[in-house]
Structures are given as structure tokens and as C-alpha cells.
Phi, psi and omega in degrees: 000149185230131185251158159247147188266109191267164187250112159287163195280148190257156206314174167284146172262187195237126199244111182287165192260165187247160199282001184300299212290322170283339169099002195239189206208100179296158192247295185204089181310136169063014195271186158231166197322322185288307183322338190268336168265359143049003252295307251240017167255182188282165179310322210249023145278146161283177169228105128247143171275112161226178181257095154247148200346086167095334178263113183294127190226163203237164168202106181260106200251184197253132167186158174293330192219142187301329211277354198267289164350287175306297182330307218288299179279352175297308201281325184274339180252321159120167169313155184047014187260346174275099184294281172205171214221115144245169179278140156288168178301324188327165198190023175230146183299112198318310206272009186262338203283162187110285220264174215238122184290156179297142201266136174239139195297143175295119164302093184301138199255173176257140150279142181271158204246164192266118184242056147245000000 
């Protein structure tokens, strides 16, 4: 008699994401409460508060959505380490902030001629 050995499916494994994949832009790391109030980040920042071993730390990161936010440090930090996800301070428009206005060319001026 012959037995077969069935092989069980081995768990899913937990496949870290590339930083693409959350969707989101850290701003300004490790910062501080005042630095975080801001007018001059963009609209579509966050505030988040988290706990890594024992140390509260402030962060403003950029993202379409709170939950990309939340994904990001759950995966990065682990449970229980995301205090809390606020709107940020920010008053500038997402696709304006950042960029560096266009260089406007010098005019050439005319001399004026003497009519006399």
C-alpha cells in the first residue's frame, strides 16, 4: 500500500511594499509642532503622531488619502505605533506648492536717441 504525502500551501508570506506603493511623500520628518503648523505646506498634508520605542515623534507627510498614510506606518512601524493622523495647517494649492516659478528673460531696453 502506498501512501501519499500531501504538502500543505505554506502561509502567504508578508511582502513589504515599495515606497511607491503607498502613495504617499514624507514632507518633513521627526519635526516640530511649530515647524508642522506651517501655512506654506500644501493642502493635501497630514500631521501624523507616532510612538517608536518609547519616543513620540511629529511628521508631515503628503498623501490623496488618510488611509495611505495610516498603511504606510502600520507596515513601517508596526501596531500600535500611529497616535494619531491630523489634517495639516497647510493654505497652498498641492499642484502649485514645490515649484519654482518660471525665469523671466531680461528685456532689452532701447536707447533713446538725442532729437535734437
Amino acid at each position: 500500500m502506498t501512501t501519499t504525502t500531501e504538502k500543505k500551501p505554506d502561509a502567504p508570506k508578508q511582502i513589504e511594499k515599495e515606497k511607491e506603493d503607498y502613495q504617499c511623500h514624507i514632507v518633513l520628518e521627526k519635526t516640530t509642532h511649530e515647524k508642522s503648523q506651517d501655512k506654506k505646506l500644501p493642502t493635501d498634508a497630514f500631521n501624523v503622531r507616532y510612538v517608536v520605542e518609547g519616543k513620540e515623534y511629529l511628521d508631515v507627510t503628503r498623501s490623496e488619502k488618510m488611509v495611505y498614510v495610516f498603511d504606510r506606518y502600520y507596515d513601517k512601524y508596526g501596531p500600535d505605533s500611529v497616535k494619531a493622523i491630523d489634517y495639516g495647517y497647510g493654505t497652498i494649492r498641492p499642484n502649485l506648492w514645490n515649484v519654482k516659478p518660471p525665469e523671466r528673460k531680461k528685456r532689452k531696453r532701447r536707447l533713446k536717441e538725442d532729437e535734437g
